[in-house]
Every structure is written in structure tokens, then in C-alpha cells.
N, C-alpha and C positions, 0 to 999 in steps of 0.2 A: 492774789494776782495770778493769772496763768494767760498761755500764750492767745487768747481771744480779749484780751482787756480793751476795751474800748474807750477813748477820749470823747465827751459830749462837745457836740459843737455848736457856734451859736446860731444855726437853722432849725435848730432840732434832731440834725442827725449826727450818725456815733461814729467814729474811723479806727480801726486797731489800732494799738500804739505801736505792734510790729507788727510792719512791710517788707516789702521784699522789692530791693530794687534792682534794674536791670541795666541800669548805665554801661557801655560798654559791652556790655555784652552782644555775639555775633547774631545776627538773624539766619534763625533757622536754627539746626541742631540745637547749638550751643543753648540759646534761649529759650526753644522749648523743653527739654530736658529740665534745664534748670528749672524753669515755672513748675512743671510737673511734679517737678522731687520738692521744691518747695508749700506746693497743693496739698502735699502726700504727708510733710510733715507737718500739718495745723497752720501753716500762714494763710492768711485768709484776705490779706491787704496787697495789693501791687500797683507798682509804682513804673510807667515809662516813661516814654515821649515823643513825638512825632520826630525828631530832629536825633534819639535814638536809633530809628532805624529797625524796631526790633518789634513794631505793634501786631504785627501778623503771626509773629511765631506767638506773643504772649495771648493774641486771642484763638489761635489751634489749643493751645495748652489748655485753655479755661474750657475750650468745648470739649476738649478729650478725658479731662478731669474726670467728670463728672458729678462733680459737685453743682448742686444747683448756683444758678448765677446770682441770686440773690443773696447767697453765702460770700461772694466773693467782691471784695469791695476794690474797683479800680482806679487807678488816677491815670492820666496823661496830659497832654501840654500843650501850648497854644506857643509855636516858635517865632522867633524873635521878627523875622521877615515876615509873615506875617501879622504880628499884631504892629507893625509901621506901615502893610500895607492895608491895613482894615479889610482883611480877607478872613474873617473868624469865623462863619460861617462854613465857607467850603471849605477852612482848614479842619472844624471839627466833623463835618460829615465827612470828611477824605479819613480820620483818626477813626469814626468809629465804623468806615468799611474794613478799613483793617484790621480793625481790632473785631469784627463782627459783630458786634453789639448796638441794640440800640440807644443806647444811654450810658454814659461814666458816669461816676458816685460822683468824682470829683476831677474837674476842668482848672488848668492854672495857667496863668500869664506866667511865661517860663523867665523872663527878665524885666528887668525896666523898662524896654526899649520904646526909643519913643512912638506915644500914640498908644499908650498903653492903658490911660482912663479910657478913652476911647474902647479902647476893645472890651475891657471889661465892665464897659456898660453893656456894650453888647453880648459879652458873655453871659450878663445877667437877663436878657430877653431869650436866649437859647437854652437858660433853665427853668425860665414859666414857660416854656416849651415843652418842657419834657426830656429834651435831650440832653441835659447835666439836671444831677439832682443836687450839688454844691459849686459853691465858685469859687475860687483861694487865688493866693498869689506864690511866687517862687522869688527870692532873692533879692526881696526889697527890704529897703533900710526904712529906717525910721519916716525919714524926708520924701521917700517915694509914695508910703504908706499916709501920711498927711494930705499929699496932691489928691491922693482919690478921695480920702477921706471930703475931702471940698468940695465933691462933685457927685457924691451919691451916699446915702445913708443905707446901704448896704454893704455890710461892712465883710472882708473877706474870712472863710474862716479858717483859712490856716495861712503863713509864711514859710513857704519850706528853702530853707536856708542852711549853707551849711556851716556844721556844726560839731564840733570834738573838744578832746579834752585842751587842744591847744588854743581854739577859739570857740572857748563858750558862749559868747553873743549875753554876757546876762544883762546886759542893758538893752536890748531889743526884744528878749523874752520878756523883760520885765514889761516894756510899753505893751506889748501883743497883749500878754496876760491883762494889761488894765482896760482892753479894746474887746475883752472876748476872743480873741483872737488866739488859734491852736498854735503848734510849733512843730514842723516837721525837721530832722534833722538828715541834710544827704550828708555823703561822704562822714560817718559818722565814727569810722573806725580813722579817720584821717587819711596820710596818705606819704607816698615816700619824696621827699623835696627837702629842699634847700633848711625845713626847718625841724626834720628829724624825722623818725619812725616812732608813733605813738606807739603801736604793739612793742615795741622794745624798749620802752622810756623805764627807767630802773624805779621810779616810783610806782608805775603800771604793772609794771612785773613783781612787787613786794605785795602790793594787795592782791594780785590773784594766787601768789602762793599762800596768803593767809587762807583763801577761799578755798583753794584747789580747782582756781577754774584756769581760763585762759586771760589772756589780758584784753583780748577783743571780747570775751563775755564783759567784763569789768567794764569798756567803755562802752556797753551795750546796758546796763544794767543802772549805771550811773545816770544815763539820758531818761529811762526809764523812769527813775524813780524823780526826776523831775516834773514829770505828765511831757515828754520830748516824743512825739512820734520819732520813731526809727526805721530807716530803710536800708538795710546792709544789703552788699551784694556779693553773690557768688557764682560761681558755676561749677563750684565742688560738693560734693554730696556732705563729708563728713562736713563743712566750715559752714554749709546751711542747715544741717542738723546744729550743729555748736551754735547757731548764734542763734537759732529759738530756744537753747538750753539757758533759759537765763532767770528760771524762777524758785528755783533750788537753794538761792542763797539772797542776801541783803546786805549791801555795804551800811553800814554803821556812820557816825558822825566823824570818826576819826579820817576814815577811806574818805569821805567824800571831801574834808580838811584837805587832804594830800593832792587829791583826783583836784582840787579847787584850785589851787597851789601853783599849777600845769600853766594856766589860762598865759600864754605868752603873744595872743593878737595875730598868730601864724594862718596863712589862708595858705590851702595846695590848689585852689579853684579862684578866678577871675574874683574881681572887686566888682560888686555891684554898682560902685560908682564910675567905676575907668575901663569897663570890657567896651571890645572893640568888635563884637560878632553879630 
């Protein structure tokens, strides 16, 4: 395994298993920089959003790279306001003048919200277009993923939802995986709230001293070796170098016992069922 491993998906096409996301991150400086130094070091997958904010600097970054664009595999998002007001269309040509491209790899209904079969049917007519070469979804459960399933036999190829050691999702991995269906994982290092700091969880810290890595490699390496796309984010040079350093080592059956152990149903991000944006 090395840091280009790609997951097959069920269209026929391949997505790295590590991305590189930019949530949060500022437009401008901030994001291109990042993209850049993330270009620089072999990530080859990126992850934004139109509701980011940051689709401009991340397509400056892919043109100044210079890495061919066909190296570069990108996603962004179809937001929530729009896909309730069935505006998919001028939302995705508004995403790829700024992102300056003519086509993303992959287009995603970013929530539930309602009127979201709807949109991704239509998202599926703007990819025998041409202008997405894949169609997925973001942050649907089980029950959201059934309603489309009712309505079109094209089935999404990935759910990206988030995902850590504290909510592993393995009963929605599991339905994806019996649907073809990939697994992206945001927020994958977790986050700081009300139900702890996974970088500092003393079981997390006991397996990367065994490795000598860090404990964010450890929840990057764990997702991994599930077939979990991953998309961490940063905008620090050494912590984007560290977290494509993750193929040096292999957690074993015990680490993944302990890592498995964690699973406590904690979200630091909105419920799919009760957000209100």
C-alpha cells in the first residue's frame, strides 16, 4: 500500500483512499498554500465545497501545481439550499468556474435536505453530460439511502460521513459495503467537544507508542485499513506531511481490538437526522 492506493468504485472509476480536505480552511492564502504543499507531497485526491468557500484558491492551486489535471482527483458539493431549491445545475457550473475546471471526478448531495432524490437524479443527467464523471452522496443514514434507492437504480458510489474512532458507523459501513457503495470518512481525526479529544485518548496514545508514530497517524491508518477514504485537513506543512506518513507501519489485530473498543456513538458534527442548515 502506498500513498496513491485507490478504492474501485461501483461506476468503474478509482478514488485515493487519502484526500486531502479543506473544511475550514480560509480562501485564499490559507487554502492555496495548503493545496499546494499537499500537491507536493503525493496527495493526489481533494475534497471541498461550495458552502466552504474555498473552491477558487483550491482550483489556483491545481493549476499552479502542475501536475496534470488528470492526476488530480477532485470532489465538491452540491449545498443544502440548493439542492431544496432544485437549482443543481447553476450550482454545479457556479462550483466548476471556480474551481476552473471543466468536470469534477466526483459531485455529492452534501446533506439530506429535502428534495434531495430529486437533485440527484438530476445530478445523474449532469454526469452523461460530462460534467461529473461520478455521483455520491454525504451524510446520509441508512433510511435516506433507501428513499433514493426507490427512485433510481443508480446507486451512489460513495457516503461520506463522518467518521473516528469514537463513531465508527460500522453498521452503515456495513449496508454501503453490501450496496457497492464506498466510504468516505470527514472529520476523521475527530474533534475537540463535549466527548473528548481522540488525539489524546490514552488508548490512542498506547498504540502509536508501540508504532512510534503519532496518534493522528493511528486514526488515519485504522480507517485505512478498512478500505475508509480519508480526508484530514490541515494547513500546516509538517501535520500534512504526517498524516500521508501512514504506510511505514500496520496495526495488528490487538491495536484494532483496542481502536474498536473507542466506538462510544460520539458526533462533534450535526446528526443527519436533526440538522437544522
Amino acid at each position: 500500500m502506498d500513498i496513491n492506493t485507490t478504492l474501485a468504485l461501483n461506476d468503474g472509476h478509482r478514488i485515493p483512499l487519502l484526500g486531502f480536505g479543506v473544511f475550514r480552511a480560509q480562501d485564499g492564502d490559507e487554502t492555496y498554500r495548503a493545496v499546494l504543499t499537499a500537491l507536493a507531497n503525493g496527495y493526489r485526491h481533494l475534497d471541498t465545497a461550495m458552502i466552504y468557500g474555498n473552491e477558487e484558491s483550491v482550483g489556483r492551486a491545481i493549476r499552479d501545481s502542475g501536475i496534470p489535471r488528470d492526476e488530480i482527483f477532485v470532489t465538491t458539493k452540491l449545498w443544502n439550499d440548493d439542492v431544496r431549491s432544485g437549482k443543481v445545475r447553476p450550482a454545479l457550473e457556479a462550483s466548476l468556474g471556480r474551481l476552473g475546471l471543466d468536470r469534477v471526478d466526483l459531485y455529492l448531495v452534501h446533506w439530506p435536505a429535502d428534495g434531495f432524490v430529486k437533485a440527484y437524479l438530476e445530478m445523474v443527467k449532469l454526469r452523461d453530460e460530462g460534467l461529473i464523471t461520478s455521483v455520491g452522496v454525504s451524510n446520509f443514514h441508512v433510511s435516506h439511502l433507501k428513499r433514493l434507492f426507490a427512485q433510481t437504480d443508480v446507486i451512489p458510489v460513495v457516503d461520506q460521513i463522518e467518521c473516528h474512532p469514537y463513531l465508527q458507523q460500522r453498521d452503515l459501513i456495513a449496508f454501503c459495503a453490501g450496496h457497492g457503495i464506498g466510504v468516505e470518512a470527514w472529520a476523521p481525526l475527530g474533534g475537540q467537544g463535549s466527548g473528548g479529544d481522540i488525539l489524546h485518548n490514552p488508548t490512542m496514545e498506547a498504540v502509536a507508542r508501540r508504532h512510534e508514530v503519532t496518534t493522528a497517524q493511528v486514526a488515519l491508518r485504522w480507517q485505512l485499513q478498512r478500505s475508509v477514504v480519508i480526508l484530514p485537513k490541515s494547513v500546516h506543512e509538517e501535520r500534512i506531511r504526517a498524516n500521508a506518513d501512514l504506510y511505514g507501519f500496520e496495526l495488528d489485530g490487538e491495536d484494532e481490538r483496542l481502536i474498536m473498543g473507542l466506538n462510544e456513538g460520539v458526533r462533534f458534527g450535526s446528526s443527519p437526522d436533526t440538522f437544522d442548515f
